[in-house]
N, C-alpha and C positions, 0 to 999 in steps of 0.2 A: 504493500500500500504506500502511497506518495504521500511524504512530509513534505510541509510546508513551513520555509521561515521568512520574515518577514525582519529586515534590517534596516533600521530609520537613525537617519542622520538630521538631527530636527533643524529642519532650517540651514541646511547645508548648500542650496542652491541661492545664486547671488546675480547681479547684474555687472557687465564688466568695470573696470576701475582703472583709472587711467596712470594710478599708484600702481599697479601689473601690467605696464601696457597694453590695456583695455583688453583685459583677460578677467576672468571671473575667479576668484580664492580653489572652485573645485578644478578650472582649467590648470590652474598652476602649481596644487600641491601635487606630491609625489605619492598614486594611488596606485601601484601595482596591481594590488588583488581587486578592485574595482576594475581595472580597464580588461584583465585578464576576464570576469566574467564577462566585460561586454564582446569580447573577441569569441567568449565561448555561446551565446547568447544571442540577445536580441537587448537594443538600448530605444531609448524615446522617450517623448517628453508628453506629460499630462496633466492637467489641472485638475486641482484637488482643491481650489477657492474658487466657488463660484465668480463671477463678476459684480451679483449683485450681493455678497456676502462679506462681513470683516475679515481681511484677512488672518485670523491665527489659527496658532495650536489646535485651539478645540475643531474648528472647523475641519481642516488641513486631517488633524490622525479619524475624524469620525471619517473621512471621503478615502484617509487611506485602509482602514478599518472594512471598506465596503458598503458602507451605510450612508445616503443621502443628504447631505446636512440640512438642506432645503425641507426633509418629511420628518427629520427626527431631532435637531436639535433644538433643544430648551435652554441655554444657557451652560458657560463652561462650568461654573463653581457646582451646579447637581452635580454634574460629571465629579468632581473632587472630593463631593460630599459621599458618593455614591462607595468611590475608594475607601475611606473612611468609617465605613460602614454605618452613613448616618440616615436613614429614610427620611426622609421630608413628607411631614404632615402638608396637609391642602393647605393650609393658611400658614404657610413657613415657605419662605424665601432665601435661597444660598447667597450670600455675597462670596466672592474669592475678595480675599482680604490682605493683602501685599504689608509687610514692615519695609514704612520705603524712608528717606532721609530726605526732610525738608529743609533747605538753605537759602537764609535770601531771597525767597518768594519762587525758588525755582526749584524742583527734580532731580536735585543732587543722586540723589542713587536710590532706584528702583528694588534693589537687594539690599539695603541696608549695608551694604559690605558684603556680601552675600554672609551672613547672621548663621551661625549656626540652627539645627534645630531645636538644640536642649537652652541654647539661649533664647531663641522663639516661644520654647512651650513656658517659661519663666513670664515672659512678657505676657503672654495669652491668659495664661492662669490669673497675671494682675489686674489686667482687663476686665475680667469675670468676676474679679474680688471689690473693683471698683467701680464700674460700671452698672452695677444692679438695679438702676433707676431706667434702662432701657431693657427692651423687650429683645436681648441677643445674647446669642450663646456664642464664643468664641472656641474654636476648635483650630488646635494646631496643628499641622502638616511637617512640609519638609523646608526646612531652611526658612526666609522672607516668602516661603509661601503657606497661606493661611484662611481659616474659614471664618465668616459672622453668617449665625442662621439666624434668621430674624423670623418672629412669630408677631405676625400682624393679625388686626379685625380684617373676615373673610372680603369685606368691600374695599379692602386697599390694597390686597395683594396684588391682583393685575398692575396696579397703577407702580407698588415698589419691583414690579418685574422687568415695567419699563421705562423703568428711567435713564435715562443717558448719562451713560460712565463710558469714560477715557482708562483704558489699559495704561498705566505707570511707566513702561519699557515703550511707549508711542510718545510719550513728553522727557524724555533723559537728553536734563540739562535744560531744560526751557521752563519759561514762566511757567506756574501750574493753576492759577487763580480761574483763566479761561475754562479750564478742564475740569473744575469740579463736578461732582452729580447735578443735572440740568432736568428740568421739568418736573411734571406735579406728581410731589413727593418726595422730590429730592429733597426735601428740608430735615428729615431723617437723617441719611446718610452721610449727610453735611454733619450736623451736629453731634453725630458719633464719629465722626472723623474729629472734629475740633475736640472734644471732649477726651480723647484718646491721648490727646498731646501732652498736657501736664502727668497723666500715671506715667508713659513712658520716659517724658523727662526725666523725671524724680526715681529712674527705678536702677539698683544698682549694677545690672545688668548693662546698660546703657553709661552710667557712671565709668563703669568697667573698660568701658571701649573707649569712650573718648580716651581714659589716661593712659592706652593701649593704642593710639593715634589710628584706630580706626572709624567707619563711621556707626553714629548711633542710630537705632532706630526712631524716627521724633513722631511719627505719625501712623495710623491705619490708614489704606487706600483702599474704597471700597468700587468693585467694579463685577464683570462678568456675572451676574446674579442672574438666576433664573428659575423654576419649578421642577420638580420630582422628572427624571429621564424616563423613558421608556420606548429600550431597544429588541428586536427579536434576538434571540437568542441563534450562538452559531452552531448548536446542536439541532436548533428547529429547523433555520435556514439552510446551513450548506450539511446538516449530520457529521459536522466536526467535533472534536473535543479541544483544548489547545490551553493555552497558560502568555501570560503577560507579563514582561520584565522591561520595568523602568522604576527611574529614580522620582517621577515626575507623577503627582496623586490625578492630575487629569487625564493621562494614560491608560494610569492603572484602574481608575474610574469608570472609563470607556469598557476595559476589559473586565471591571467587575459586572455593566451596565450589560454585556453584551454574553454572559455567563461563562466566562472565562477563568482560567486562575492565574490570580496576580502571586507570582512570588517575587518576594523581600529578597532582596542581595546583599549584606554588610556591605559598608562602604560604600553604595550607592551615592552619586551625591548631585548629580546631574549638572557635574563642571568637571573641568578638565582631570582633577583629582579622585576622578570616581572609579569604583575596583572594575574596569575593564574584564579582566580573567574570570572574576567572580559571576558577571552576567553571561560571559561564553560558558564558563563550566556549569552554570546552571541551566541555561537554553538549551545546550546538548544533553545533559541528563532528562529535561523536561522531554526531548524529541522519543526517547526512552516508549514513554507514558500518554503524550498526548501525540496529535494530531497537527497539529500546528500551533506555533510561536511567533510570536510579536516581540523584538527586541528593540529600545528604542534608547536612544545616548540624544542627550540635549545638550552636550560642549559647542556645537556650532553655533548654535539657537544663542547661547548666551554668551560666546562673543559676540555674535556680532550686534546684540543688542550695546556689548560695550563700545563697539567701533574701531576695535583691535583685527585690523588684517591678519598679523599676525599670529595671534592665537586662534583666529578662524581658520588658517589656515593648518596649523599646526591641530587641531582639532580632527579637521577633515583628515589628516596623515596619520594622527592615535586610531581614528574610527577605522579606516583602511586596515593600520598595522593588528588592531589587536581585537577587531571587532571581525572584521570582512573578513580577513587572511585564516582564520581558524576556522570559520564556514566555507573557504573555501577547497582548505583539506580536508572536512566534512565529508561535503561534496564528493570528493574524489572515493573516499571509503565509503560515502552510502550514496549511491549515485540515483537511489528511487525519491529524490528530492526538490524542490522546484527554493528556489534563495530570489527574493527579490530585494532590490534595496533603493534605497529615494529616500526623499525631503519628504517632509509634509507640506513647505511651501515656500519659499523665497523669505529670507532674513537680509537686511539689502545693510549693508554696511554704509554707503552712502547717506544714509537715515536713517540707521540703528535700529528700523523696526523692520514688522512683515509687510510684504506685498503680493499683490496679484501676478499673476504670469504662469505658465507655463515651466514644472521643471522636469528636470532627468530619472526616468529610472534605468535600471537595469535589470534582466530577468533569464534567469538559465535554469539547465537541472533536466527534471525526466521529464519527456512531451513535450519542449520548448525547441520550435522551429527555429533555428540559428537564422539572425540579419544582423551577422558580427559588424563592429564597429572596433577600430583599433583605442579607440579609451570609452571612462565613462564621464561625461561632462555636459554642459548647455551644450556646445557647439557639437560636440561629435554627435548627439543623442538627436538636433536639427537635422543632421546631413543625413540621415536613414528615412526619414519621410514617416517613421512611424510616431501620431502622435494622438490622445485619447481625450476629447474633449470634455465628457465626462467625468470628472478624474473617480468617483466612487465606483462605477464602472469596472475598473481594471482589477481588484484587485477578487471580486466573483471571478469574473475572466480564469483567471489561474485558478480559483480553488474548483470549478466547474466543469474545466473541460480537459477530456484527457487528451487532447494533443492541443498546445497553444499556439497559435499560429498567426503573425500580421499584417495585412497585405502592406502597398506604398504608403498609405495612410489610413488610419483607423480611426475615425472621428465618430465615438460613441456617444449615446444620447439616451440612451434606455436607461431606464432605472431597478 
């Protein structure tokens, strides 16, 4: 029977840069075992952000996921919430709740320093010890990423579901006054934001870092909010079984929404420092037991929100050396196996956030009609003509059909 694995470089496709002479970070890093499967393969590019959707994460992994984002999503934070094993009553609303660093009226930093988790869950716990005169439970996550479930009367939930929030890593380094929660009902999330400010001020945790010359956490940021998910399941849909490995609680959300098993890797940490070996040794054990795997590394995604060529690059070369190269000796020993690997969507270094466009996959293994391409990248994955409009589309495609096959162009539209 045909495994499947599924290898996400979040945010690893980019637009060219004239700091690489107008070469894209995946054009110019050194990716062996990616260009080797598109020689063995088939490569091409697909969108996985609608046009008329925001571009992020949540959208980008449900479209890579196989799932619609247009028919099923609800907001990113259920998705986080869903990881966390928190159900959301009908009159409770998820915010994603970011510890970001406010300075001088601007977005000093989205991550707080990227904040440990065990200094996060400190913070959260003060939150909740201070806070008691609002209707919200704080629930900590991984690192500056973090939950507010807010339990409203049943006539204001639609109205707190859509209010207009700004993503924190969409304003880094810019005024943030403009960006606050906007429209009726934002006066809420306004006011536990401001109110968030002095406990984290005053909390020794915070104390700890400035005299440690890193940044403090000064504020809650509240955004991505939305109502309780509800995905088919991939035992219903494709009679899969499969498991989920990431450092990232929207991910693992997704894969808990979607009836999957998420496992926990030590040392996860969804930055360049993250246990590498740990999520291979476990996605191969899991191959073992399930059916399919979802491996996902978020180091590109969060350079390039920093605007570090650099480390994005050097990202995309960890993810190659120690991510792809050991599925790709996988491969060689279990050859009944289909490996595809992509972005979920453009993190554009130029503007430190996500964008719209078109990126690269690559896709090899058993029943996979070879339209080799000598690398994997924007440009070579252009020149083969294969490319999937649909982006939620492609990734049924593979679990589907036993021989996959593309013509000059595949511009899919079905759902």
């Amino acid at each position: 029977m045909v495994r499947y694995v599924v290898l996400v470089g979040d945010g690893m496709a980019d637009f060219p840069l004239s700091e690489l002479d107008n070469r894209t970070p995946l054009e110019v890093a050194f990716t062996p075992s990616m260009d080797e499967l598109a020689r063995m393969g088939v490569c091409g590019l697909f969108c996985p952000i609608p046009s008329d959707t925001p571009p992020g994460s949540d959208i980008g992994n449900l479209s890579l996921f196989g799932y619609d984002p247009k028919a099923s999503y609800t907001g990113r934070a259920p998705l986080e919430a869903a990881n966390q094993g928190i159900t959301l009553a009908p009159n409770q609303v998820a915010f994603r709740c970011n510890l970001v660093t406010l300075r001088d009226g601007r977005m000093a930093d989205f991550t707080s320093g990227h904040i440990s988790s065990e200094e996060s869950a400190q913070l959260m716990a003060a939150l909740n010890d201070r806070l008691r005169g609002f209707p919200v439970y704080f629930s900590p996550g991984v690192g500056y990423r973090n939950l507010a479930i807010v339990t409203a009367p049943p006539d204001q939930v639609a109205e707190l579901a859509n209010i207009v929030c700004t993503p924190p890593h969409d304003i880094t380094d810019q005024p943030y006054a403009d960006y606050l929660p906007s429209g009726p009902g934002s006066e809420f999330p306004r006011a536990l934001m401001e109110a968030s400010r002095p406990v984290l001020g005053d909390h020794p945790v915070n104390r700890s870092r400035v005299a440690e010359g890193k940044n403090p956490a000064t504020s809650v940021w509240l955004w991505g909010q939305g109502l309780s998910p509800n995905l088919q399941s991939y035992r219903e849909r494709f009679g899969l079984t499969g498991a989920v490995i990431s450092a990232v609680d929207l991910v693992n959300g997704i894969g808990v929404a979607a009836g999957l098993n998420v496992i926990k890797v030590p040392g996860a940490t969804g930055y360049l420092d993250t246990n590498y070996k740990g999520k291979v040794s476990a996605a191969q054990q899991a191959l073992r037991e399930f059916d399919f795997v979802y491996l996902h590394v978020e180091a590109p995604d969060e350079t390039s929100h920093q605007g570090r060529t650099d480390l994005k690059i050097r990202a995309i070369e960890d993810f190659d050396a120690y991510i792809v190269a050991p599925f790709l000796d996988y491969l060689s020993a279990h050859p009944h196996t289909r490996i595809l690997v992509a972005p979920d969507h453009v993190t554009a270094i130029s503007t430190r956030t996500h964008a719209h466009g078109p990126v690269p996959f690559v896709l090899a293994g058993e029943g996979v009609a070879s339209r080799p391409s000598e690398a994997y990248s924007e440009s070579a994955a252009r020149t083969t003509g294969v490319f999937i409009e649909a982006g939620h589309t492609l990734l049924p495609l593979i679990l589907q059909s036993e021989r996959v096959e593309f013509g000059p162009v595949s511009s899919s539209r079905s759902s």
